[in-house]
PDB file of N, CA, C and O in Angstrom:
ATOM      1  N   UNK A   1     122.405 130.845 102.354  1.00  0.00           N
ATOM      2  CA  UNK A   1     123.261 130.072 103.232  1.00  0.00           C
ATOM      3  C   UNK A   1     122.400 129.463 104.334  1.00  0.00           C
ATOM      4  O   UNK A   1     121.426 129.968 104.890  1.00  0.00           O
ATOM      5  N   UNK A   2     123.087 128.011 104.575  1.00  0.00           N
ATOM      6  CA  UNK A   2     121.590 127.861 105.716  1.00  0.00           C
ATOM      7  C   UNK A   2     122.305 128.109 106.937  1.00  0.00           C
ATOM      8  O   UNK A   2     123.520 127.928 107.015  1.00  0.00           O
ATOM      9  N   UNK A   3     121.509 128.567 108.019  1.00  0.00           N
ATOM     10  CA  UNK A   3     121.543 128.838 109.031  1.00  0.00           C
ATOM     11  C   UNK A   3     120.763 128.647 109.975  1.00  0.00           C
ATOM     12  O   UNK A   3     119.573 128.669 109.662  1.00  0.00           O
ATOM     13  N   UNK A   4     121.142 128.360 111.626  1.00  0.00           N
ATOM     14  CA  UNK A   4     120.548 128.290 112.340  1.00  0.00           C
ATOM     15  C   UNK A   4     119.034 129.458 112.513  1.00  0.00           C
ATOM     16  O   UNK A   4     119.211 130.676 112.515  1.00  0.00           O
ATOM     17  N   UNK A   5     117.700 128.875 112.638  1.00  0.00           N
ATOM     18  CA  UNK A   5     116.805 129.433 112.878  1.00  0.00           C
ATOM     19  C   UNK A   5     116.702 130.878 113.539  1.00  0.00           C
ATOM     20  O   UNK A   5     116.173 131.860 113.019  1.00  0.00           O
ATOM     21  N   UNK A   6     117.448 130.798 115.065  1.00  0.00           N
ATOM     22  CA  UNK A   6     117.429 131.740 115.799  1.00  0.00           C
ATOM     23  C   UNK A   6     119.007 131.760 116.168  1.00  0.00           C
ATOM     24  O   UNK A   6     119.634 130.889 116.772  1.00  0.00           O
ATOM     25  N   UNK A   7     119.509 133.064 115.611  1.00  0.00           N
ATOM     26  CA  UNK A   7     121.069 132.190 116.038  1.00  0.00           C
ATOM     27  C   UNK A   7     121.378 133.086 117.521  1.00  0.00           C
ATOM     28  O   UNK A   7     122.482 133.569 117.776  1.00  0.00           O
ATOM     29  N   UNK A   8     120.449 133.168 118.216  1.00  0.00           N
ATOM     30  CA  UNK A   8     120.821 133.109 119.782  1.00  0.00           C
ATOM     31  C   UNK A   8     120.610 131.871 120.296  1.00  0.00           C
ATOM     32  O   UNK A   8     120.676 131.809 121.523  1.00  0.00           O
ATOM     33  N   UNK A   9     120.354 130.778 119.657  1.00  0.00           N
ATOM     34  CA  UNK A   9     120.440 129.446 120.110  1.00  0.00           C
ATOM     35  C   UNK A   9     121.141 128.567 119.572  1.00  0.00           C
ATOM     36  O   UNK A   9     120.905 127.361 119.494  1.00  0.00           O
ATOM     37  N   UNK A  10     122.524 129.478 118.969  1.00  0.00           N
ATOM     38  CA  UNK A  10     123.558 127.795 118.659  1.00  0.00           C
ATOM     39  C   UNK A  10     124.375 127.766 119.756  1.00  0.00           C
ATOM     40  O   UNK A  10     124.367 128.354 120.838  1.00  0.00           O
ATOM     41  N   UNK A  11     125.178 126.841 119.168  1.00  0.00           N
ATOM     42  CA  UNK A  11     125.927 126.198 120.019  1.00  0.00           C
ATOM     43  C   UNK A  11     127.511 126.454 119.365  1.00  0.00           C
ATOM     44  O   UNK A  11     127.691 126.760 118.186  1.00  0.00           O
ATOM     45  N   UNK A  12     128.150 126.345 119.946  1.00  0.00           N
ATOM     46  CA  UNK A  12     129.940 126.407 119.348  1.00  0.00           C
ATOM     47  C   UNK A  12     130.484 124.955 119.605  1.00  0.00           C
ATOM     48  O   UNK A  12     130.361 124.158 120.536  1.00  0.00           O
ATOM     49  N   UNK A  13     131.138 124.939 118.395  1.00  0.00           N
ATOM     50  CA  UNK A  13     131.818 123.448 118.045  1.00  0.00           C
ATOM     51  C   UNK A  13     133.184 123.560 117.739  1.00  0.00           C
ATOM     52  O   UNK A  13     133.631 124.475 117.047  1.00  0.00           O
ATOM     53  N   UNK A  14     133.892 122.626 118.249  1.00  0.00           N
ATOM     54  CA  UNK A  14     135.184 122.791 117.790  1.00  0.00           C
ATOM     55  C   UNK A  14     135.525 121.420 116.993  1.00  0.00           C
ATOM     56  O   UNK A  14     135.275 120.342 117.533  1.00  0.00           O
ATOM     57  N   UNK A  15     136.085 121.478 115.736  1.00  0.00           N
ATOM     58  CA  UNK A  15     135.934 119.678 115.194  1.00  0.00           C
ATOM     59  C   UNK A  15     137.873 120.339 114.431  1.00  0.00           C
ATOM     60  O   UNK A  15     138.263 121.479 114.177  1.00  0.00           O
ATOM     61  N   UNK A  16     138.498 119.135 114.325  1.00  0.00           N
ATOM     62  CA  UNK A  16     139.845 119.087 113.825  1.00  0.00           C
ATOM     63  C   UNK A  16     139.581 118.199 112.725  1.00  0.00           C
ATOM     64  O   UNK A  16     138.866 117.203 112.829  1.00  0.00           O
ATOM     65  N   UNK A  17     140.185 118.577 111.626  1.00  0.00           N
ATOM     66  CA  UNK A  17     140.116 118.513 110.074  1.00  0.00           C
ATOM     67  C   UNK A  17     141.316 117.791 109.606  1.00  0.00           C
ATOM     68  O   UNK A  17     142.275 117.743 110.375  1.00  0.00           O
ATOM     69  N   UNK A  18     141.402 117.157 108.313  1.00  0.00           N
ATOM     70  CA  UNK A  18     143.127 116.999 107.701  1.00  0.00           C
ATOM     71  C   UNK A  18     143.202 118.333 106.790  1.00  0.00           C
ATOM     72  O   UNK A  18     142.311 119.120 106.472  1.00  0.00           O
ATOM     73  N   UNK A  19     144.391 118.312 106.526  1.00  0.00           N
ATOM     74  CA  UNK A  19     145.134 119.295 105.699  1.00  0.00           C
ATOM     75  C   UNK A  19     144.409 119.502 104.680  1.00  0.00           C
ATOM     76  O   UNK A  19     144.323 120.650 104.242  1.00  0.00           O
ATOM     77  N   UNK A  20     144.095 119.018 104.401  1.00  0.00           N
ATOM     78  CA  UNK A  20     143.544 118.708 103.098  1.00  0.00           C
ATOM     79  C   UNK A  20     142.306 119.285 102.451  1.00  0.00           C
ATOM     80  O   UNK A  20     142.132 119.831 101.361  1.00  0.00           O
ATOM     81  N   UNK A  21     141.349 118.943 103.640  1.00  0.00           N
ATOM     82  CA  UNK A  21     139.845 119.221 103.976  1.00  0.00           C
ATOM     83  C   UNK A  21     139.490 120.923 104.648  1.00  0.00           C
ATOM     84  O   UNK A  21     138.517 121.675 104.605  1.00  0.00           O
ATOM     85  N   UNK A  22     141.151 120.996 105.372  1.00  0.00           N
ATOM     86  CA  UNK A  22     141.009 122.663 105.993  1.00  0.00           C
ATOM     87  C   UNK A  22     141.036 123.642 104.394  1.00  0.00           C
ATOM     88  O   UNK A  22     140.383 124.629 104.058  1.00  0.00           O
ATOM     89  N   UNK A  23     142.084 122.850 103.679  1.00  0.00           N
ATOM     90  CA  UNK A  23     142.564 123.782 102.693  1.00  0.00           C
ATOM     91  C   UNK A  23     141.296 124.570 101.494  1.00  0.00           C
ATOM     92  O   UNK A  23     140.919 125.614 100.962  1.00  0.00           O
ATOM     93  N   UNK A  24     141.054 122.931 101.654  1.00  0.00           N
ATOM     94  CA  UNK A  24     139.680 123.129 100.603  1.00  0.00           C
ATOM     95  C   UNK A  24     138.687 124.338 101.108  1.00  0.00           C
ATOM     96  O   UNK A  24     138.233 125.205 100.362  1.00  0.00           O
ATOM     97  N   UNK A  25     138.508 124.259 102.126  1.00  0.00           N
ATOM     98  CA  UNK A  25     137.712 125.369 102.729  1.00  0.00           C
ATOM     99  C   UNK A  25     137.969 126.618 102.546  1.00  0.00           C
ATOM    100  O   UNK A  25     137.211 127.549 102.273  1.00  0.00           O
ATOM    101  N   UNK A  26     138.951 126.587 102.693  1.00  0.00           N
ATOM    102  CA  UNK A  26     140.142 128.026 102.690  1.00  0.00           C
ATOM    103  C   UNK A  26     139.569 128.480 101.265  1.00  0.00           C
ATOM    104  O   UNK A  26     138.920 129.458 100.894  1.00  0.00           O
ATOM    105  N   UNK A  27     140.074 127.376 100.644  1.00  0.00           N
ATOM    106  CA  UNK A  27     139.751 127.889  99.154  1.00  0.00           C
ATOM    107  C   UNK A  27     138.184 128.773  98.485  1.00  0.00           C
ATOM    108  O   UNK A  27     137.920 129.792  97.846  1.00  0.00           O
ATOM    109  N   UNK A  28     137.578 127.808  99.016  1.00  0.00           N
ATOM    110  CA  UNK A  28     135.867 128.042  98.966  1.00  0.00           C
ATOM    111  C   UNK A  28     135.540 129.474  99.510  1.00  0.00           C
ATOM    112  O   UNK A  28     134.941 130.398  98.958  1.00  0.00           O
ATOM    113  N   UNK A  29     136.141 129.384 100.829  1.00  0.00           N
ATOM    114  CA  UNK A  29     136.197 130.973 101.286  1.00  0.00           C
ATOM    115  C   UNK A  29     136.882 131.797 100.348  1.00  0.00           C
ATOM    116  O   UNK A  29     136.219 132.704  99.846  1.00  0.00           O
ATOM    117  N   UNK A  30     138.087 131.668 100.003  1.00  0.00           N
ATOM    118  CA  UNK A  30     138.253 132.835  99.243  1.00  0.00           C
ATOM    119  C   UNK A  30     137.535 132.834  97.808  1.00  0.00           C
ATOM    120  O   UNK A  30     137.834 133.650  96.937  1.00  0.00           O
ATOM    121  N   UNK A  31     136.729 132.014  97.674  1.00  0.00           N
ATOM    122  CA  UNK A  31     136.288 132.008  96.413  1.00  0.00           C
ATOM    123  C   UNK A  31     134.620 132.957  96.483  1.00  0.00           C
ATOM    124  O   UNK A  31     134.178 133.521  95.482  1.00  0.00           O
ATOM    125  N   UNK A  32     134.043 132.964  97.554  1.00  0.00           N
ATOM    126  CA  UNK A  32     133.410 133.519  98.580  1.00  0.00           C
ATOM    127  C   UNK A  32     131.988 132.244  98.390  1.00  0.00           C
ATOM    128  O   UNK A  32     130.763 132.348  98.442  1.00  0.00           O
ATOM    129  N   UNK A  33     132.707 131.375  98.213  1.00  0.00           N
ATOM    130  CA  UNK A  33     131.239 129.736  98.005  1.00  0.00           C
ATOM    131  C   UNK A  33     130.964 129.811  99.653  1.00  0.00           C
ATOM    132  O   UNK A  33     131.901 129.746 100.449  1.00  0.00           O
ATOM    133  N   UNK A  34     130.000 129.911  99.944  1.00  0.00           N
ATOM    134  CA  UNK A  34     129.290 129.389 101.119  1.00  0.00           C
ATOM    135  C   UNK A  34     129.680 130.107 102.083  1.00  0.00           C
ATOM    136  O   UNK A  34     129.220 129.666 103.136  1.00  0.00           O
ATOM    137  N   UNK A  35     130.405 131.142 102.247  1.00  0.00           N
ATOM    138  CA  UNK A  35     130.647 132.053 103.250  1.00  0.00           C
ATOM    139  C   UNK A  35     132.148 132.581 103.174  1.00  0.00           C
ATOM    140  O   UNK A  35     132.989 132.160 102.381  1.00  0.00           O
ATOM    141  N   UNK A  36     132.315 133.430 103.991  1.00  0.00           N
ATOM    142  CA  UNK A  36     133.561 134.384 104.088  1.00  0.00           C
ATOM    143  C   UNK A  36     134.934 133.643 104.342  1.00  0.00           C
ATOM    144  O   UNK A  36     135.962 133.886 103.709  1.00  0.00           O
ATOM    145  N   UNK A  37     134.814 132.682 105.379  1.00  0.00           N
ATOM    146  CA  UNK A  37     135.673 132.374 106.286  1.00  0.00           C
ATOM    147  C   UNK A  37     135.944 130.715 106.380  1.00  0.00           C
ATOM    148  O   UNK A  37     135.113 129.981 105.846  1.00  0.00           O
ATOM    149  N   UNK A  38     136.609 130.378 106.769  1.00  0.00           N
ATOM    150  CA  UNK A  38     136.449 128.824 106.468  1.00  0.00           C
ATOM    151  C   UNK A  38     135.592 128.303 107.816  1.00  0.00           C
ATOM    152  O   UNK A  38     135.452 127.084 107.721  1.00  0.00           O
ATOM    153  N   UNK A  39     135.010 128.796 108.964  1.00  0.00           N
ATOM    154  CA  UNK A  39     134.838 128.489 110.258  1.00  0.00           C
ATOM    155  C   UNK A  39     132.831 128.899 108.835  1.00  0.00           C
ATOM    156  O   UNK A  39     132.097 128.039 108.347  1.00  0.00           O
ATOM    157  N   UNK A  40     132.742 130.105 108.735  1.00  0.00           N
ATOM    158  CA  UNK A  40     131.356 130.252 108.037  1.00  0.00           C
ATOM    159  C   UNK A  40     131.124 128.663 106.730  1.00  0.00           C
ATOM    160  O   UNK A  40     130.143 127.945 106.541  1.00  0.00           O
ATOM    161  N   UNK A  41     132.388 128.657 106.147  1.00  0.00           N
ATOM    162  CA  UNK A  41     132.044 127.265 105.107  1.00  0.00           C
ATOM    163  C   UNK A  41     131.791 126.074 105.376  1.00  0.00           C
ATOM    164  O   UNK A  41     131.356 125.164 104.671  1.00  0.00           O
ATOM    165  N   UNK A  42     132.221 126.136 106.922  1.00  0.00           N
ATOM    166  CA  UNK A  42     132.068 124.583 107.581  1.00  0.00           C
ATOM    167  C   UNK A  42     131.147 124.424 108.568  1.00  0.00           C
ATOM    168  O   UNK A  42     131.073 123.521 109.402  1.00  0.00           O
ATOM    169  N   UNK A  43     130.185 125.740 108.343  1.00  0.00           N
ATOM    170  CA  UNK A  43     129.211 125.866 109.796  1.00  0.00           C
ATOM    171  C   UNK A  43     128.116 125.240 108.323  1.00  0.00           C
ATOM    172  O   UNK A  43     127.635 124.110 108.415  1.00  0.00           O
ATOM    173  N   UNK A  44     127.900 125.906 107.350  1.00  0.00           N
ATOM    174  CA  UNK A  44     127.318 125.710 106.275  1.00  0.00           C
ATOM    175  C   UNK A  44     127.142 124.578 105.837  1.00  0.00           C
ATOM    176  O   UNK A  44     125.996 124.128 105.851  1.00  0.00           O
ATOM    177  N   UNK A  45     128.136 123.856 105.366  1.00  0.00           N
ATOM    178  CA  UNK A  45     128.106 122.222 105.058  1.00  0.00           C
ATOM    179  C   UNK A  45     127.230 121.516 106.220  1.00  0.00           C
ATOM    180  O   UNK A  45     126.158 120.993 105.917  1.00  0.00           O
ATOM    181  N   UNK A  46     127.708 121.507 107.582  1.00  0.00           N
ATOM    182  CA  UNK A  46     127.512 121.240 108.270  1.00  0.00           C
ATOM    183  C   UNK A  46     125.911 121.353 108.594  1.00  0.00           C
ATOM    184  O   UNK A  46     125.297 120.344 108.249  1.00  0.00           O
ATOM    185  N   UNK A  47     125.492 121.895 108.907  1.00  0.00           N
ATOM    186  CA  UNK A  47     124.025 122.554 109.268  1.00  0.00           C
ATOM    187  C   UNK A  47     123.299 122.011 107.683  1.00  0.00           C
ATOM    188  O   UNK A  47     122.141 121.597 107.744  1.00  0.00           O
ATOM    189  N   UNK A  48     123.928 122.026 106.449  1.00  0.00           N
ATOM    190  CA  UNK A  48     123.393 121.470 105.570  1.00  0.00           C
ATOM    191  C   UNK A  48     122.633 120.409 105.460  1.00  0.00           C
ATOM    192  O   UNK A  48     121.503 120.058 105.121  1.00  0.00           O
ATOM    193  N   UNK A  49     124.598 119.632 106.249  1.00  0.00           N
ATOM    194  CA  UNK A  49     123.708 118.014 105.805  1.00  0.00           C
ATOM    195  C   UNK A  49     123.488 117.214 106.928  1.00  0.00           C
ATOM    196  O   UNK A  49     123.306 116.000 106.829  1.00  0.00           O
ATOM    197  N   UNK A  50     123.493 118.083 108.462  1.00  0.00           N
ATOM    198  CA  UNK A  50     122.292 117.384 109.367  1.00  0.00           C
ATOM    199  C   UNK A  50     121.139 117.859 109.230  1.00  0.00           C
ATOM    200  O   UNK A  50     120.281 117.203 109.820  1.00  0.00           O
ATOM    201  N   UNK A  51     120.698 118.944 108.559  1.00  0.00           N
ATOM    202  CA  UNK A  51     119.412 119.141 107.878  1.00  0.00           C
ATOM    203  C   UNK A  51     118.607 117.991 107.525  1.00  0.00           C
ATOM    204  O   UNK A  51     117.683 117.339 108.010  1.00  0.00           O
ATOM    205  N   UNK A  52     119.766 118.012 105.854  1.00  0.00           N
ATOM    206  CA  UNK A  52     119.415 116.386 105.182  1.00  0.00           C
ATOM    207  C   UNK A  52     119.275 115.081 105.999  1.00  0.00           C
ATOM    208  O   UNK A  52     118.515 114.264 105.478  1.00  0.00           O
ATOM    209  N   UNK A  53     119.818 114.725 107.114  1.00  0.00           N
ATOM    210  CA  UNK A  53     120.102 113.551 107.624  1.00  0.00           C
ATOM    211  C   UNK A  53     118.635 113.745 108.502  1.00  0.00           C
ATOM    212  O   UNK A  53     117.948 112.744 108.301  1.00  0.00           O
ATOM    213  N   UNK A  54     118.039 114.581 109.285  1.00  0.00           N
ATOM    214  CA  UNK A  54     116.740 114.743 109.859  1.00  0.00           C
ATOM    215  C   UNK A  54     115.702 114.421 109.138  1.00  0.00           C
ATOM    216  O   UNK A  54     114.924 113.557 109.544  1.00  0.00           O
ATOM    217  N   UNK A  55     115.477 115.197 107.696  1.00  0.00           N
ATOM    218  CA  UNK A  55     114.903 115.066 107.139  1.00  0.00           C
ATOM    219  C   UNK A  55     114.707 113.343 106.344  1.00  0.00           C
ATOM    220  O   UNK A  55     113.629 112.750 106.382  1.00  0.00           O
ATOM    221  N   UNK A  56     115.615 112.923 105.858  1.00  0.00           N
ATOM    222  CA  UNK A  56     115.474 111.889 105.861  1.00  0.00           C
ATOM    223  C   UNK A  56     115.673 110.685 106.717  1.00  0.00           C
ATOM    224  O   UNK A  56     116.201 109.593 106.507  1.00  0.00           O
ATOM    225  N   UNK A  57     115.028 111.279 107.852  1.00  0.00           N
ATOM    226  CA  UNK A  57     114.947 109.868 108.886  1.00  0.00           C
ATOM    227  C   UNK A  57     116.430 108.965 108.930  1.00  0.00           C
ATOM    228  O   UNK A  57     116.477 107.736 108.868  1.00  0.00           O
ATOM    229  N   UNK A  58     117.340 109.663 109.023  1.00  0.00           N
ATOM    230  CA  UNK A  58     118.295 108.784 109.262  1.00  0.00           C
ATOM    231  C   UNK A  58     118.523 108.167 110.704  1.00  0.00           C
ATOM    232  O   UNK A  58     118.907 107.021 110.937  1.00  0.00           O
ATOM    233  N   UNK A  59     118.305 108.851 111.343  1.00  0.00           N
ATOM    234  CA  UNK A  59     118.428 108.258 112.976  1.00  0.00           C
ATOM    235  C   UNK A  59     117.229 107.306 113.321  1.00  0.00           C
ATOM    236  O   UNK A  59     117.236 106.673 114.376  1.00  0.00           O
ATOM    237  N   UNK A  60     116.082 107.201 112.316  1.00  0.00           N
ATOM    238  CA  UNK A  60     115.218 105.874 112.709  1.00  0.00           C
ATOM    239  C   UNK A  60     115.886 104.835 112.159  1.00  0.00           C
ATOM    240  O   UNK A  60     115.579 103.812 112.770  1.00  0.00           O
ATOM    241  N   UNK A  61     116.934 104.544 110.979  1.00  0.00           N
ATOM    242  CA  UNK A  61     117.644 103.472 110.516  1.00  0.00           C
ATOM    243  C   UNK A  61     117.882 102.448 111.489  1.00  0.00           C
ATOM    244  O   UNK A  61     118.110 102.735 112.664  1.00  0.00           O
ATOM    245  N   UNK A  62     117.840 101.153 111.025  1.00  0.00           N
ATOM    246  CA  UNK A  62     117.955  99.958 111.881  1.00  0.00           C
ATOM    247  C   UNK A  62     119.411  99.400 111.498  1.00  0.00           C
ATOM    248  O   UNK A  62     119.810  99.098 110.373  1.00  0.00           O
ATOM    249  N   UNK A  63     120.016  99.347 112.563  1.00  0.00           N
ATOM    250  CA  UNK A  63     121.842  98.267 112.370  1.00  0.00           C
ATOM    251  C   UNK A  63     121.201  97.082 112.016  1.00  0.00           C
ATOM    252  O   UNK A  63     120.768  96.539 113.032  1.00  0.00           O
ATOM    253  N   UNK A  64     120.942  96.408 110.931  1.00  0.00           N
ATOM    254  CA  UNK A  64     121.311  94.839 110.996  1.00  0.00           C
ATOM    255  C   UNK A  64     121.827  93.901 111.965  1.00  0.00           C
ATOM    256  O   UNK A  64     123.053  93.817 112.042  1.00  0.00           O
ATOM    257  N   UNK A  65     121.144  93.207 112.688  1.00  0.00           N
ATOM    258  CA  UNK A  65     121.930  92.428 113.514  1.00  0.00           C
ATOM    259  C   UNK A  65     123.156  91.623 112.736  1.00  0.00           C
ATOM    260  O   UNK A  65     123.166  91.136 111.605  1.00  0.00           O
ATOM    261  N   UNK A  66     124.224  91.664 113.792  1.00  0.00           N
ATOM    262  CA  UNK A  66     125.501  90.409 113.224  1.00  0.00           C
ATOM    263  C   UNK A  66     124.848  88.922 112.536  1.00  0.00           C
ATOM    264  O   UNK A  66     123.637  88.794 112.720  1.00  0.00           O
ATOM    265  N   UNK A  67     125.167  88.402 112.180  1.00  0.00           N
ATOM    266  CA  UNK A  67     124.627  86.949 111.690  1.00  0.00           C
ATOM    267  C   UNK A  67     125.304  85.784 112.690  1.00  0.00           C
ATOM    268  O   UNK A  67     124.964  84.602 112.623  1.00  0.00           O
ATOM    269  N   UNK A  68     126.413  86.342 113.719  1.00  0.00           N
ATOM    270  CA  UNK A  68     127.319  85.469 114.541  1.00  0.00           C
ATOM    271  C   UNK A  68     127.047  86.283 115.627  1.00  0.00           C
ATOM    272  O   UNK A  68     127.345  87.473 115.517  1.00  0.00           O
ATOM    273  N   UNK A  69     126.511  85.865 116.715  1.00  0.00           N
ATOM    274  CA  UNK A  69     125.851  86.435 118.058  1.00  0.00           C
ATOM    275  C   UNK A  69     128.027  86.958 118.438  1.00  0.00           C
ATOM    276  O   UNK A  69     129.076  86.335 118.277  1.00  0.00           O
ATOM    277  N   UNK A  70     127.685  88.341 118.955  1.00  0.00           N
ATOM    278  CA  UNK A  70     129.036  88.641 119.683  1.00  0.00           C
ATOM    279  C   UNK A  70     128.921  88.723 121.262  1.00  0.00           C
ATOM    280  O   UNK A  70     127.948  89.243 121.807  1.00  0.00           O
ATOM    281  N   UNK A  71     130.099  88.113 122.032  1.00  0.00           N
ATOM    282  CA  UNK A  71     129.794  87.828 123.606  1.00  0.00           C
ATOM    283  C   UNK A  71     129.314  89.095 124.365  1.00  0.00           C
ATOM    284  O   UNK A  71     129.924  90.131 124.099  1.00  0.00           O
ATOM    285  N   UNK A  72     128.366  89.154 125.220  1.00  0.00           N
ATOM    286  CA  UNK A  72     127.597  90.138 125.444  1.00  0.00           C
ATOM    287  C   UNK A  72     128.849  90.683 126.446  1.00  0.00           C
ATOM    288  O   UNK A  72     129.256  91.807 126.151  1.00  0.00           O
ATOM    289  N   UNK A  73     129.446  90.088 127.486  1.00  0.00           N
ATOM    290  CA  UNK A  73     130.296  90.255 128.186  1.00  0.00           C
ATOM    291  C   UNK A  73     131.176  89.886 128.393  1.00  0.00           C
ATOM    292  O   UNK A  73     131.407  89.393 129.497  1.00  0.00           O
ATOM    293  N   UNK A  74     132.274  89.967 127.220  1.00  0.00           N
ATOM    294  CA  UNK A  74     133.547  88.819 127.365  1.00  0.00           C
ATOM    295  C   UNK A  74     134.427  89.550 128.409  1.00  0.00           C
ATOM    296  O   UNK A  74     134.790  90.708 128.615  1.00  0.00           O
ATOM    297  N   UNK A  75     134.614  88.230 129.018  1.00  0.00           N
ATOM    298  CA  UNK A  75     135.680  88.239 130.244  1.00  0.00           C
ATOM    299  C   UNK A  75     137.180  88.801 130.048  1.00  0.00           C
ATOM    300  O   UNK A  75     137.627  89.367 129.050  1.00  0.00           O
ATOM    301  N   UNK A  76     137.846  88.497 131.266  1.00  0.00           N
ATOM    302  CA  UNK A  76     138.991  88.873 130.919  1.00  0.00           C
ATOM    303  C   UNK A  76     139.931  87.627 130.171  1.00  0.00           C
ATOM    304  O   UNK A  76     139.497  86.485 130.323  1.00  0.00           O
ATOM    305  N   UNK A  77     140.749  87.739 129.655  1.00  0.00           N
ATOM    306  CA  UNK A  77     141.531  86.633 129.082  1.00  0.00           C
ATOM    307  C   UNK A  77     142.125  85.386 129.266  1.00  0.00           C
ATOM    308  O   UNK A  77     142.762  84.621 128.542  1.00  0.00           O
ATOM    309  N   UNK A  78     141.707  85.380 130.554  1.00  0.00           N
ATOM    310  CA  UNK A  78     141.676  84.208 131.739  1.00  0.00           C
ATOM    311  C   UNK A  78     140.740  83.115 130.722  1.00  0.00           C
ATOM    312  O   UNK A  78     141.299  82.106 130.292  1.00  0.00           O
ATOM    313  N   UNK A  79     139.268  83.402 130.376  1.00  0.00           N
ATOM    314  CA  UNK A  79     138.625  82.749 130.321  1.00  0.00           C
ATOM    315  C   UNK A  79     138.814  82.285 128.350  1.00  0.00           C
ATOM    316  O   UNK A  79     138.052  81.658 127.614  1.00  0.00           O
ATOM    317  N   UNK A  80     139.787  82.758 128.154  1.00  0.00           N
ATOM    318  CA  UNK A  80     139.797  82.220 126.824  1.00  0.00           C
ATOM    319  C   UNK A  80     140.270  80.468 126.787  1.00  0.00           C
ATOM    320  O   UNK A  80     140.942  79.868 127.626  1.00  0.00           O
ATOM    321  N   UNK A  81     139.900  80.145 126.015  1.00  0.00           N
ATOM    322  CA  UNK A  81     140.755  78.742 125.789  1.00  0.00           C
ATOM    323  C   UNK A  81     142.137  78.721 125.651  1.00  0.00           C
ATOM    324  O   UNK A  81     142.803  79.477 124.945  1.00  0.00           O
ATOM    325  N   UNK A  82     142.550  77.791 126.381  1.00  0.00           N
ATOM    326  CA  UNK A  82     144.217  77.505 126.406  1.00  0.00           C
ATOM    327  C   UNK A  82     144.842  76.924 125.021  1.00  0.00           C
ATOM    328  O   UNK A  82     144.291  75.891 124.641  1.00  0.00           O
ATOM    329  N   UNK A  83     146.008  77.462 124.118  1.00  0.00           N
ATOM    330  CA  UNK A  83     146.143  76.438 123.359  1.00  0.00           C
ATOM    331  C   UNK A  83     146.877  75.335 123.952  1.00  0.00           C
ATOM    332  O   UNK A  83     147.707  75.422 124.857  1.00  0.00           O
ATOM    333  N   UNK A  84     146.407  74.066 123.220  1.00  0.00           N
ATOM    334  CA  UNK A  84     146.895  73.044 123.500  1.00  0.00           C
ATOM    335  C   UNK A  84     148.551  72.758 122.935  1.00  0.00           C
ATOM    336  O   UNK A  84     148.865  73.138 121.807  1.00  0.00           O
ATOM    337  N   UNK A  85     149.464  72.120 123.756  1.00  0.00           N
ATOM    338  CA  UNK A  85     150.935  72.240 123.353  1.00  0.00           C
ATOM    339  C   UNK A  85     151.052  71.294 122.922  1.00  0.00           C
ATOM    340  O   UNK A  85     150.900  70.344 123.690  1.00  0.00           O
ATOM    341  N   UNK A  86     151.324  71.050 121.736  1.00  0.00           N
ATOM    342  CA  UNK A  86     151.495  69.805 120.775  1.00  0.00           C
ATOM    343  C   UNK A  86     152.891  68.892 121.602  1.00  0.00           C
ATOM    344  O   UNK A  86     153.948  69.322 122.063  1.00  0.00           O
ATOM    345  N   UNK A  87     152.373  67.603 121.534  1.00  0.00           N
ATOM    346  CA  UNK A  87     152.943  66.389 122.052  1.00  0.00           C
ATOM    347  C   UNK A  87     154.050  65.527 120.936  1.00  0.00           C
ATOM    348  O   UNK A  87     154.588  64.477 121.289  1.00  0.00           O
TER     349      UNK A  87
END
């Protein structure tokens, strides 16, 4: 199971799930995949795949710039264009 290095140095997280995604866990736990408990199955995944994401340099990834410059500081709505009222 992976785990924190020294586990006098984690941290506690609290993250909210769908139904769906809790259940599955539930399940896994009782199945005893990846730990006891569903809080142990989701520390697991978790710690997994920011592992993976370190390891593969994901946080050096570059955003693509837009191809249509977006307003660095759009105003308030004042400054939009008026439509024109057809004559």
């Amino acid at each position: 199971m992976a785990r924190a290095r020294n586990l006098s140095d984690t941290e506690s997280v609290t993250v909210s799930l769908p139904k769906e995604t809790y259940e599955y866990l539930t399940y896994l736990a009782w199945r005893g995949r990846l730990g006891a408990t569903e809080a142990d199955v989701a520390s697991h995944i978790l710690v997994e795949r920011v592992d993976e994401l370190l390891k593969s340099g994901y946080h050096n990834l570059q955003v693509p710039k837009p191809m249509i410059a977006a307003p660095i500081n759009p105003g308030p709505d004042e400054d939009l264009p008026k439509e024109r009222s057809k004559e």
